[in-house]
Backbone as JSON, one array per atom type, in Angstrom:
{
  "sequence": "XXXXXXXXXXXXXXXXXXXXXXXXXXXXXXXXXXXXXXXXXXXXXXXXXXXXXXXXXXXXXXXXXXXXXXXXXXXXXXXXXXXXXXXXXXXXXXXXXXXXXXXXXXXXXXXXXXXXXXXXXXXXXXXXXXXXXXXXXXXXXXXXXXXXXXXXXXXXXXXXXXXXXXXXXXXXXXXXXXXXXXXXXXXXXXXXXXX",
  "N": [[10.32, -31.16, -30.07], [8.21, -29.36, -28.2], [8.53, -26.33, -25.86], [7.02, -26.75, -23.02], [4.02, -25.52, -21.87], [3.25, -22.78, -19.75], [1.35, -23.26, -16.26], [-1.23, -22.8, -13.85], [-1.43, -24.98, -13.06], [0.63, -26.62, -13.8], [2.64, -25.08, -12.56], [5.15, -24.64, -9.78], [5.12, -23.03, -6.73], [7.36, -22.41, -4.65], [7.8, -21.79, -1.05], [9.2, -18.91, -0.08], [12.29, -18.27, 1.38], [12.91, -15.8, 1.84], [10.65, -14.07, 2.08], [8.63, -12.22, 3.91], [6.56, -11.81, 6.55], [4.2, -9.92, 6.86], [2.2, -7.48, 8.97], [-0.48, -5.22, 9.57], [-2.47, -2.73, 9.86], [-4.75, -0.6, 8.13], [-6.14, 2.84, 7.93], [-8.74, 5.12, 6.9], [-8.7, 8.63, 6.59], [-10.07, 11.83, 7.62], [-8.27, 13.73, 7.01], [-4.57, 15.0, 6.51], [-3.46, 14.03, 9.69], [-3.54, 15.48, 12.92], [-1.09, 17.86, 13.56], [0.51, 17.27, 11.81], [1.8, 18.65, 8.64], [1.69, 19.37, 5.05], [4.08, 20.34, 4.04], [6.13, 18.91, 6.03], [8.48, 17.01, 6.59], [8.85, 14.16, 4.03], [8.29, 11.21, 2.1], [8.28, 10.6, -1.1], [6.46, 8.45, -3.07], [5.94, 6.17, -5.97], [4.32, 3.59, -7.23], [3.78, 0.88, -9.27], [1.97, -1.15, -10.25], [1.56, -4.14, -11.65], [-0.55, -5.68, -14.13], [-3.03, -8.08, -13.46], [-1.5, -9.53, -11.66], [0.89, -10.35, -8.58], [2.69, -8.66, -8.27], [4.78, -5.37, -8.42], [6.13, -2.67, -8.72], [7.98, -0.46, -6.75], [9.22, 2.96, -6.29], [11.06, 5.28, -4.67], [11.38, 8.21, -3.38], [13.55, 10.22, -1.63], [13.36, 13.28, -1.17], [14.73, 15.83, -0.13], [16.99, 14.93, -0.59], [17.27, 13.55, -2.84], [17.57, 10.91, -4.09], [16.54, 7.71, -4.37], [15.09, 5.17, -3.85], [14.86, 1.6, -4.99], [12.05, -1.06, -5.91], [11.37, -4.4, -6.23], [8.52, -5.76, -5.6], [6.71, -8.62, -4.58], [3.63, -8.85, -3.29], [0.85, -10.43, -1.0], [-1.9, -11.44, -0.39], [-2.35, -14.47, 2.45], [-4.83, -15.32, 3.29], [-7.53, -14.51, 2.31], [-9.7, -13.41, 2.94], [-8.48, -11.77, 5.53], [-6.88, -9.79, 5.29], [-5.12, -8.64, 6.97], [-2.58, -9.38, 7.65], [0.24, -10.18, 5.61], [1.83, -11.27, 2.68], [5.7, -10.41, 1.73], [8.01, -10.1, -0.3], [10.63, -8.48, -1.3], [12.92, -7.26, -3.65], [15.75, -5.39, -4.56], [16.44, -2.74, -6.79], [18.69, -2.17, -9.14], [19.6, 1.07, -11.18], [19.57, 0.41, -13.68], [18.7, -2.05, -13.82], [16.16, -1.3, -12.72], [15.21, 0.38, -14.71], [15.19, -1.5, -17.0], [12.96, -2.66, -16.17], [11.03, -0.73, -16.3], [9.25, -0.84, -18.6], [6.93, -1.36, -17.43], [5.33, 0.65, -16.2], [2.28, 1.44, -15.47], [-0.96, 1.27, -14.29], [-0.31, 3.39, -11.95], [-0.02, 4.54, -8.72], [0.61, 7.14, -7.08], [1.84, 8.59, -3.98], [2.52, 11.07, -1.06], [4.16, 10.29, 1.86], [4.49, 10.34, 4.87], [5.95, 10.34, 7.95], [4.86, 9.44, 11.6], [3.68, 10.11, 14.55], [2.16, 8.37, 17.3], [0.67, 8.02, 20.48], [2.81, 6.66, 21.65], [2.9, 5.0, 19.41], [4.26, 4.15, 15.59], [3.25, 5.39, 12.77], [2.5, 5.28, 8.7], [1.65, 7.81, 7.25], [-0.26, 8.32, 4.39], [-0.5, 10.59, 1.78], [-2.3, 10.66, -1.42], [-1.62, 11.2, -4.44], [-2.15, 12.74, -7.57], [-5.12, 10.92, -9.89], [-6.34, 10.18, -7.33], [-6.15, 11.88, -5.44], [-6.65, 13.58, -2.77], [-7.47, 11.56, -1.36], [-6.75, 10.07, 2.07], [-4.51, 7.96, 3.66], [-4.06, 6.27, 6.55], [-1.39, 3.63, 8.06], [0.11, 1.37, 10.39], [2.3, -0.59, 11.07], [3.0, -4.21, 13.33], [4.54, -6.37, 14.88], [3.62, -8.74, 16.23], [0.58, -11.33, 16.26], [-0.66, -10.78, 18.7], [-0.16, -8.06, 19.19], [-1.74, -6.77, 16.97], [-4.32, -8.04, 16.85], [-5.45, -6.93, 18.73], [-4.95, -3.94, 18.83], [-6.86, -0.75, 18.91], [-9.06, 1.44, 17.29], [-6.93, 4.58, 16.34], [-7.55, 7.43, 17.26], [-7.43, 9.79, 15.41], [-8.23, 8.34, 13.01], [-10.62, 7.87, 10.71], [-12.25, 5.69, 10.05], [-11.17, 2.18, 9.99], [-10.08, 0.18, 7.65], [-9.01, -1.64, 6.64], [-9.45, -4.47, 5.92], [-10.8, -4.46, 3.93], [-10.46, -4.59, 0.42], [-11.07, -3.03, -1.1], [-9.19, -0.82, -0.61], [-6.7, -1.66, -1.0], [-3.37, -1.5, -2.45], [-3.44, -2.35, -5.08], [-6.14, -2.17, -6.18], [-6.56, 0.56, -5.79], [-5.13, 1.27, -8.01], [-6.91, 1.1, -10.08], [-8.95, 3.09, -9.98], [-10.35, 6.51, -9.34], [-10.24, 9.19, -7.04], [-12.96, 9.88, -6.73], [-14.05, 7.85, -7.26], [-13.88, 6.24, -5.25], [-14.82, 7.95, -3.19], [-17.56, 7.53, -3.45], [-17.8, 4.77, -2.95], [-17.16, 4.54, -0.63], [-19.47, 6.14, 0.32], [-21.66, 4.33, -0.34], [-20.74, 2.54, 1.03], [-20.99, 2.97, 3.4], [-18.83, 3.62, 5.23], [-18.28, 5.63, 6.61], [-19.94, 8.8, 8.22], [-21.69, 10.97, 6.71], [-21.24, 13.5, 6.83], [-18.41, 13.24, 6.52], [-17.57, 11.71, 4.55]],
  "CA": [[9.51, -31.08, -28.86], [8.49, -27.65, -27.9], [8.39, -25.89, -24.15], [5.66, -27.05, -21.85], [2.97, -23.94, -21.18], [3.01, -22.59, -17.73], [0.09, -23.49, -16.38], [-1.26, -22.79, -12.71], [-1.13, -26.72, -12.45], [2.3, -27.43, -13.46], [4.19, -24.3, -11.68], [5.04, -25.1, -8.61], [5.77, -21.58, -6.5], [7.84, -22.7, -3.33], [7.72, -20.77, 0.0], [10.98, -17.72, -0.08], [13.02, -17.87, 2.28], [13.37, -14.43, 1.74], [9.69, -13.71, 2.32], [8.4, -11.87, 5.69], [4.76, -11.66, 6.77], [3.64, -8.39, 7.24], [1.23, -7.37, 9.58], [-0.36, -3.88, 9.43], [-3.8, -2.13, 10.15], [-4.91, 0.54, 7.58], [-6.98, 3.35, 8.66], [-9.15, 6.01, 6.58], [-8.35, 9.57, 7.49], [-10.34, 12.75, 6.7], [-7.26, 14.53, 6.08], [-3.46, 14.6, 7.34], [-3.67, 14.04, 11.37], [-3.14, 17.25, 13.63], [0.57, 18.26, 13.97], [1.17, 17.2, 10.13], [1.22, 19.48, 7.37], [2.1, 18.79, 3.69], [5.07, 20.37, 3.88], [6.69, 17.99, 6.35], [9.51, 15.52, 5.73], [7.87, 12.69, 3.72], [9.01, 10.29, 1.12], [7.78, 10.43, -2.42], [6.45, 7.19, -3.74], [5.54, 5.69, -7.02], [3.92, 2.78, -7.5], [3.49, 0.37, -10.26], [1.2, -2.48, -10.53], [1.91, -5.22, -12.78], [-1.6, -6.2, -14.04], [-3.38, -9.54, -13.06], [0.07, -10.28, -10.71], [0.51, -9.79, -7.25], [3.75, -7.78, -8.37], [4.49, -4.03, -8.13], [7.61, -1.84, -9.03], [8.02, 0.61, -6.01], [10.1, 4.06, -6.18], [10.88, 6.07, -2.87], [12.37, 9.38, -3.84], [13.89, 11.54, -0.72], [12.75, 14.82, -2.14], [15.6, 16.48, 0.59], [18.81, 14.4, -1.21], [17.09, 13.15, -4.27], [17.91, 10.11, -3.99], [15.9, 6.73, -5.09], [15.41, 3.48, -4.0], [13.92, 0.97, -5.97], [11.7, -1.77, -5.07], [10.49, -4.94, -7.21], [7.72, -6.89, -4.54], [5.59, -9.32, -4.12], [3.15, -9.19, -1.73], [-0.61, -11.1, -1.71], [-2.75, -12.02, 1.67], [-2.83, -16.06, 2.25], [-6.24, -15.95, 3.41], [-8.24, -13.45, 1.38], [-10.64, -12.43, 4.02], [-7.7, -11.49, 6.51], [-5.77, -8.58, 4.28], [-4.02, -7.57, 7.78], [-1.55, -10.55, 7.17], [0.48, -10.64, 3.96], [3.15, -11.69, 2.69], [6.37, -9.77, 1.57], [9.16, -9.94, -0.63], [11.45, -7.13, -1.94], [14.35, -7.23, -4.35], [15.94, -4.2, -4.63], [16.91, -2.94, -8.19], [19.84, -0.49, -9.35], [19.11, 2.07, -12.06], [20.12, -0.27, -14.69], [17.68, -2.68, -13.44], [14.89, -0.38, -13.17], [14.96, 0.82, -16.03], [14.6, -2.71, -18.02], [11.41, -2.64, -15.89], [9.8, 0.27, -16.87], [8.09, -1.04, -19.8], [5.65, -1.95, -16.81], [4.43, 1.69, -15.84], [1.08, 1.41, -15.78], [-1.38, 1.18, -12.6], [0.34, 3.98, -11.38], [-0.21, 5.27, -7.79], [1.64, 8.46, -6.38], [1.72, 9.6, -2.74], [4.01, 10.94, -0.2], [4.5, 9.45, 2.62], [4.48, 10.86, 6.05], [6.2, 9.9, 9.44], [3.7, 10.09, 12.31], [3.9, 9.1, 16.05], [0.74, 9.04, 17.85], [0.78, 7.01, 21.89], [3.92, 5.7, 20.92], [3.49, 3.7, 18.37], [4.94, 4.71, 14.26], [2.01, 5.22, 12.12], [3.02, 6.06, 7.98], [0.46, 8.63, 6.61], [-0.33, 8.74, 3.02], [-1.43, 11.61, 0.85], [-2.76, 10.14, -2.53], [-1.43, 12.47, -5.57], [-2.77, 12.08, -8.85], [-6.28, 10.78, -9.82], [-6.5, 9.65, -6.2], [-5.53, 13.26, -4.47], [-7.57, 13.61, -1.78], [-7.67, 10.09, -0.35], [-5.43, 9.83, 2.89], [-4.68, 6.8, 4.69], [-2.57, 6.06, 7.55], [-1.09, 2.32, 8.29], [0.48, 0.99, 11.61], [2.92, -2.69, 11.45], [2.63, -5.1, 14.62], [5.5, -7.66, 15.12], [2.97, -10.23, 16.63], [-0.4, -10.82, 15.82], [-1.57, -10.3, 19.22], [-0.46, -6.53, 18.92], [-2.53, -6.7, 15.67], [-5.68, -8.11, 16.59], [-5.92, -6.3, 20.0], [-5.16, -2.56, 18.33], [-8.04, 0.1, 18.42], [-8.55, 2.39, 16.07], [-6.72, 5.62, 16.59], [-8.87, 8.57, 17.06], [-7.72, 10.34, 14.56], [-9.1, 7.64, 11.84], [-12.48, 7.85, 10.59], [-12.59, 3.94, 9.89], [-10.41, 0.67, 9.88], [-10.26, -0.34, 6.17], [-8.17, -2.9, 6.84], [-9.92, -5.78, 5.26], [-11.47, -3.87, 2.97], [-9.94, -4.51, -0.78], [-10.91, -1.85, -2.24], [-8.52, 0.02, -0.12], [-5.73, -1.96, -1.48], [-2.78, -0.23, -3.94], [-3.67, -3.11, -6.75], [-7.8, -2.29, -6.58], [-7.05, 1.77, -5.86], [-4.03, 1.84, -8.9], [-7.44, 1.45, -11.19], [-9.73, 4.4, -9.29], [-9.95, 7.7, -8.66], [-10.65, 9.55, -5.83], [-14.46, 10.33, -6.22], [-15.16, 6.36, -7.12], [-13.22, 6.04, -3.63], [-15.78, 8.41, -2.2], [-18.45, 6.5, -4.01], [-17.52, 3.96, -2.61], [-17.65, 5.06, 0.99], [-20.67, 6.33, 0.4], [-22.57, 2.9, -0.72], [-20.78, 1.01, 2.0], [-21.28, 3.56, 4.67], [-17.34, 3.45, 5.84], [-17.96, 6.9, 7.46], [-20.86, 9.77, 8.1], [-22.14, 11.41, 5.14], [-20.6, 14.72, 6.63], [-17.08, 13.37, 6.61], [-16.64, 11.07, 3.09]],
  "C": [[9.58, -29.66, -28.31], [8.65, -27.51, -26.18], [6.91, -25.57, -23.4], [5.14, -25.45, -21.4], [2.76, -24.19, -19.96], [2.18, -21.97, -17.59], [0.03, -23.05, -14.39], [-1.05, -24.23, -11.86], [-0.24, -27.4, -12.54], [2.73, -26.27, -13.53], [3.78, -24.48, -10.04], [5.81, -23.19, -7.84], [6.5, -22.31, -4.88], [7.78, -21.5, -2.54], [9.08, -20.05, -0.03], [11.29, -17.68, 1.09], [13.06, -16.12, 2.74], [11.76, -13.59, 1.94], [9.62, -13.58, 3.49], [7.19, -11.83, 5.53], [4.96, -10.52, 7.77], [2.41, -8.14, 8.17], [0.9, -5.75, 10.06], [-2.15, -3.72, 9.56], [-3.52, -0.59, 9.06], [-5.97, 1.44, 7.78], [-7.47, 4.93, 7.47], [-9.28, 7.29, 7.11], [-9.13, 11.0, 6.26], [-8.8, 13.81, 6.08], [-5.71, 14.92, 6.75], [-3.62, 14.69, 8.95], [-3.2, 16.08, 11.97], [-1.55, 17.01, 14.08], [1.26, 17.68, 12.65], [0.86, 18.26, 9.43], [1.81, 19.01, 6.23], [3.41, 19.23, 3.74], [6.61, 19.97, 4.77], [7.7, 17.33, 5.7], [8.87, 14.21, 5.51], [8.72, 12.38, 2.35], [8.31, 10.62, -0.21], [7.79, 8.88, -3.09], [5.52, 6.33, -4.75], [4.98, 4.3, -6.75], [3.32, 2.16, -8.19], [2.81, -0.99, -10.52], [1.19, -3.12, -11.5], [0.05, -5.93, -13.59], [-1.87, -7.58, -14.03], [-1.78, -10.48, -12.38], [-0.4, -10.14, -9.64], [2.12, -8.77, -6.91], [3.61, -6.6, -8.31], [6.17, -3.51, -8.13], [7.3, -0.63, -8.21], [9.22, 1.64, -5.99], [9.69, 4.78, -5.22], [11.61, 6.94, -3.06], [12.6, 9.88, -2.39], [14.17, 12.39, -1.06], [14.42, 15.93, -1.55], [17.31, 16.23, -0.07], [18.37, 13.78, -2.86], [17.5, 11.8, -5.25], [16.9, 8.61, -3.98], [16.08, 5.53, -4.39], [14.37, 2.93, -4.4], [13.41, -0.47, -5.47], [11.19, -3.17, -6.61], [9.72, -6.13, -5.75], [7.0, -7.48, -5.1], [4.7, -9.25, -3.46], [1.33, -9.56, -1.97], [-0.72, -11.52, 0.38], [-3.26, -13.58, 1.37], [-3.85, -16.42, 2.16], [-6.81, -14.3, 2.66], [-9.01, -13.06, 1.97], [-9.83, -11.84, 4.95], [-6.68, -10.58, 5.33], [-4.73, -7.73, 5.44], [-2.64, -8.47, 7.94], [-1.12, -10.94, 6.03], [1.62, -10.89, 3.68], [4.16, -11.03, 1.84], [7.52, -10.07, 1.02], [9.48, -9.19, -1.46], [12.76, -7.5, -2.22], [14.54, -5.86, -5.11], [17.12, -3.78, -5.93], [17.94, -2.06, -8.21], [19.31, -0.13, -11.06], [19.37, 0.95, -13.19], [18.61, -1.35, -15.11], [16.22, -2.77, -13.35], [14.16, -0.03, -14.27], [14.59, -0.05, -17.08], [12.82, -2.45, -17.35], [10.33, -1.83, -16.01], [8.78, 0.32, -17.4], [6.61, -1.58, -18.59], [4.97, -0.95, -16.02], [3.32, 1.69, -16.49], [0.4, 1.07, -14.54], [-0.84, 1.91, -11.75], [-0.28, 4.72, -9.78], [0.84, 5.99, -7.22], [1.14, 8.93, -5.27], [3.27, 9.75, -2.21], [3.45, 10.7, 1.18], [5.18, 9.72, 3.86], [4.67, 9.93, 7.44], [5.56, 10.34, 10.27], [3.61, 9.43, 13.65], [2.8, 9.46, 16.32], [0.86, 7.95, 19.18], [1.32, 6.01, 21.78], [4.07, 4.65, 19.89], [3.32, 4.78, 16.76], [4.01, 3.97, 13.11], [3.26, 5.93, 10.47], [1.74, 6.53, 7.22], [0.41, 8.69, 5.37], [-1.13, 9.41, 2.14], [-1.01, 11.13, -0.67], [-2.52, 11.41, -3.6], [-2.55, 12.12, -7.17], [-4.55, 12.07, -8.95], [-6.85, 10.59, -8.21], [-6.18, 11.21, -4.94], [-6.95, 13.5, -3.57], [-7.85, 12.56, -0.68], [-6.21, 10.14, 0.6], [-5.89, 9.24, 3.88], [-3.67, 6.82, 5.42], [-2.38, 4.36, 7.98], [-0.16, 2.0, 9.35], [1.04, -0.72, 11.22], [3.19, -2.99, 13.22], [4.0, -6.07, 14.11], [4.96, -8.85, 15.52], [1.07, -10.1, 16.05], [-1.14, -10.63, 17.24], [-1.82, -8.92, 19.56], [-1.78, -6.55, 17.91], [-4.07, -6.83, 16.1], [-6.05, -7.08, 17.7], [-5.56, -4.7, 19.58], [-6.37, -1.96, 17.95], [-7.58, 0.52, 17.57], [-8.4, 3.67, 16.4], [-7.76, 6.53, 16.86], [-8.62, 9.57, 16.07], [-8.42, 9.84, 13.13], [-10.5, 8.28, 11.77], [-12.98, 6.51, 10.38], [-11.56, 3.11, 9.71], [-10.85, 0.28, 8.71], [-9.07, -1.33, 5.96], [-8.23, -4.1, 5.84], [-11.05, -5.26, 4.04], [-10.54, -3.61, 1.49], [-10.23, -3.44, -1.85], [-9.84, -0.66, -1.71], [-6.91, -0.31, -0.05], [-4.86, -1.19, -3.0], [-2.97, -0.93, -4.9], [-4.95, -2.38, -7.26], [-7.17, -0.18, -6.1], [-6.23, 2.3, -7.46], [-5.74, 2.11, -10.08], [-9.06, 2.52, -11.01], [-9.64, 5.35, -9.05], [-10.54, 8.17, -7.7], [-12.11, 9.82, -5.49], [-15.32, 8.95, -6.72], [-14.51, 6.09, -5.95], [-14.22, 6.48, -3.03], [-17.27, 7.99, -2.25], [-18.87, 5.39, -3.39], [-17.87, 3.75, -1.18], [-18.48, 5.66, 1.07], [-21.2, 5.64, 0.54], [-22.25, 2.16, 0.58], [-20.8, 2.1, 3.59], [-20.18, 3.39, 6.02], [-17.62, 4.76, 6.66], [-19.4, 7.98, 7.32], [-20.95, 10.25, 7.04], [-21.7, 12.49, 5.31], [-18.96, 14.5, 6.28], [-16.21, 12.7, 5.27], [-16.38, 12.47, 2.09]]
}
C-alpha cells in the first residue's frame, strides 16, 4: 500500500498559533522621500519566492556589522481583494538551515530598506535593486484596522497600491522595472509626467 497523494482535498492546513495578521498600506513613490538619501542606514534584503507557494526565503544583511538574519515565511491575504490584511508567519533559520534552502533561489528580489518617520508615524522605504532598480515603495503597519482603513495617503506618495497585486513581492519577483512602468502606465496609477 503506497502513500496517499497530497491533494488540496485531503490536506488539512490548521490555523498557527504562531501566525500574526499584518496590516500595512503600500504606497508608490517617485523616488526616495525628502531627507533620505541612498546612502543612509538601511537594511539589505533578499528575497526569494518559492514558486506557485505563498512561501519566501528572506535575508536582511546589516551592511554596518554584516550580519544576517534569516527568514523562512508565509504570508497570503484571506480575502484576495483586501491585500492590506495578511497573514504572517516567520521561522527563523541559522546558517546551516539556510543553506539546505538555497536550492530555492529563484524569484529573486533585492532592495534596501530604509527607516523613515514622516507625522509620527514609521514608514519602511524600499529601493528596488536589480531588474526592478528604479521602483521605490514605501509601506506603513497599523495595530488595528481602524488605524488602517482611516490612513491617508502621505504626501510624499504618488499612489496607494495597496490592493493592487501587481505590487506584491510574489507578482514583482517575475518583472522588471519598465513592465512596472508599463504597467502604471495602462492602469493610470499616476500622471504620465511622474511614472
Amino acid at each position: 500500500m503506497g502513500v496517499a497523494k497530497l491533494t488540496d482535498q485531503n490536506t488539512i492546513v490548521p490555523e498557527s498559533k504562531y501566525a500574526q495578521v499584518e496590516r500595512e498600506r503600500r504606497y508608490l513613490l517617485q523616488d526616495l522621500p525628502e531627507g533620505l538619501v541612498r546612502a543612509d542606514a538601511h537594511k539589505q534584503i533578499t528575497d526569494n519566492y518559492i514558486t506557485g507557494t505563498r512561501l519566501r526565503i528572506r535575508k536582511v544583511r546589516e551592511p554596518r556589522t554584516n550580519k544576517w538574519v534569516v527568514k523562512f515565511t508565509q504570508k497570503f491575504s484571506p480575502d484576495p481583494e483586501d491585500l492590506s490584511r495578511t497573514i504572517i508567519t516567520n521561522v527563523y533559520l541559522n546558517a546551516h538551515e539556510a543553506e539546505m534552502l538555497s536550492v530555492f533561489e529563484a524569484n529573486e528580489i533585492r532592495k534596501n530598506r530604509y527607516p523613515f518617520e514622516f507625522e509620527g508615524r514609521k514608514f519602511c522605504v524600499d529601493m528596488f535593486l536589480g531588474d526592478l532598480f528604479g521602483l521605490v515603495l514605501a509601506e506603513v503597519s497599523f495595530e488595528t484596522d481602524e488605524e488602517l482603513d482611516s490612513f491617508p495617503k502621505p504626501a510624499f506618495a504618488l499612489a496607494d497600491v495597496t490592493n493592487n497585486p501587481l505590487f506584491t513581492g510574489g507578482r514583482l519577483a517575475e518583472l522588471t522595472f519598465e513592465d512596472v512602468r508599463e504597467e502604471i502606465r495602462k492602469n493610470g496609477l499616476v500622471g504620465k509626467s511622474s511614472a
